[in-house]
N, C-alpha and C positions, 0 to 999 in steps of 0.2 A: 226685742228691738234694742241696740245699743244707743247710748245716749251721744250727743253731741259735747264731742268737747273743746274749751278753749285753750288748749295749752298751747298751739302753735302761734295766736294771736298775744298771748300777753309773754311767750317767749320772745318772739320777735321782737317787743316794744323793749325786754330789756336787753335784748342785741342790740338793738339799732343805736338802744341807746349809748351803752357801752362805745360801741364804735363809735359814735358820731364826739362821745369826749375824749377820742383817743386821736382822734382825724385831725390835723391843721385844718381849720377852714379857709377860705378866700373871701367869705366875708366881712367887710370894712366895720371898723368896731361902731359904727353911727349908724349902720343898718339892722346889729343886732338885736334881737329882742331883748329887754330887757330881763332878769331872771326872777320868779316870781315867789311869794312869800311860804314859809313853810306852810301856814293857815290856809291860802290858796290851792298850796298843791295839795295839800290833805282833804279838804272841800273838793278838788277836781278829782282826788284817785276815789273817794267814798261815792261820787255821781255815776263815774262809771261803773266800777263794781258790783253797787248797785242794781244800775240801769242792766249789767250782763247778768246778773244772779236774778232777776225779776225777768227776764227775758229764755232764762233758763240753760243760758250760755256759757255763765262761770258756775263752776263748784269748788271750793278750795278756800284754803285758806292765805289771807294778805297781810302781810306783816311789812311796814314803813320804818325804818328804822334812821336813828340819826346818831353817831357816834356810840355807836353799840346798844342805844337806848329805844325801845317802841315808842312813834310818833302817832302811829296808827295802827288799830289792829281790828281785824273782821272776817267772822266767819259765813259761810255761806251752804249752801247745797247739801247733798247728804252724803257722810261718810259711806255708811253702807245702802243702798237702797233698796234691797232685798227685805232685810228690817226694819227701813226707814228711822236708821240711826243716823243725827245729825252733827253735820261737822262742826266742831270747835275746834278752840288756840292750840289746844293739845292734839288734834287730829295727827297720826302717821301718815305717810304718803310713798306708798312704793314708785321711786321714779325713774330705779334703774337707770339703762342705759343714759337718760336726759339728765345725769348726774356731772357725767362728764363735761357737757357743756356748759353745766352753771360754776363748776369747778374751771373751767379755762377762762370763764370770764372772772371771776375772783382773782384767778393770776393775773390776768393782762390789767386789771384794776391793780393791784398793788405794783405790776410793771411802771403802769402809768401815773404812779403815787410817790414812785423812786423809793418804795420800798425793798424792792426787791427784783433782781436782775436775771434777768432769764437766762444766760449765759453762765452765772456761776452753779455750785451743784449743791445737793441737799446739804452736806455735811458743812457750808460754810452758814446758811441760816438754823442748823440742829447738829452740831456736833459730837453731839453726845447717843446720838440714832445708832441701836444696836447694828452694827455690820456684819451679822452673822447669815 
């Protein structure tokens, strides 16, 4: 029996999220929510995780990061289940193909950082990149 997994539910949460900071909103700035404390959101990503890894919904591992630094870190489920070897910080994760889309959202993050311009080409941010 194959297991359940969630990668399509906490993919989504970081699309949605991505786009919804790259979106002008229409929302009046007195109707927004306010934004919530790092201690909050580390307290709300550790409930859910959790509540999915207790529920038998997450396996994997979640790393929080903030300016390069871990804010949060948690492992869950088992690497292999076969052996019932358990995941940790260091766990591998073949994710293939689903590579691509965390690498386009990394770019369209640093688009939307003004870091870096989708329009120019590799040799103006790595100039020194073998062209052979």
């Amino acid at each position: 029996m194959r297991a359940k997994s969630s990668f399509p539910l906490l993919l989504c949460v970081a699309i949605s999220t991505t786009i919804t900071a790259q979106q002008p909103t229409a929302t009046p700035l007195a109707n927004r929510p306010s934004p919530i404390s790092e201690a909050e959101l580390v307290k709300r990503l550790t409930t859910s995780v959790d509540s999915l890894s207790k529920l038998g919904e997450f396996s994997g591992v979640v790393v929080l990061a903030k300016d390069g630094a871990p804010i949060y870190q948690s492992a869950h489920g088992l690497a292999d289940r076969e052996h019932m070897v358990a995941n940790n910080l260091q766990t591998g994760f073949n994710l293939g193909s689903i590579n691509k889309i965390f690498t386009q959202i990394a770019i369209l993050q640093l688009v939307g950082a003004g870091k870096i311009d989708l329009d120019s080409t590799l040799a103006k941010s790595w100039p020194d990149y073998p062209n052979e």
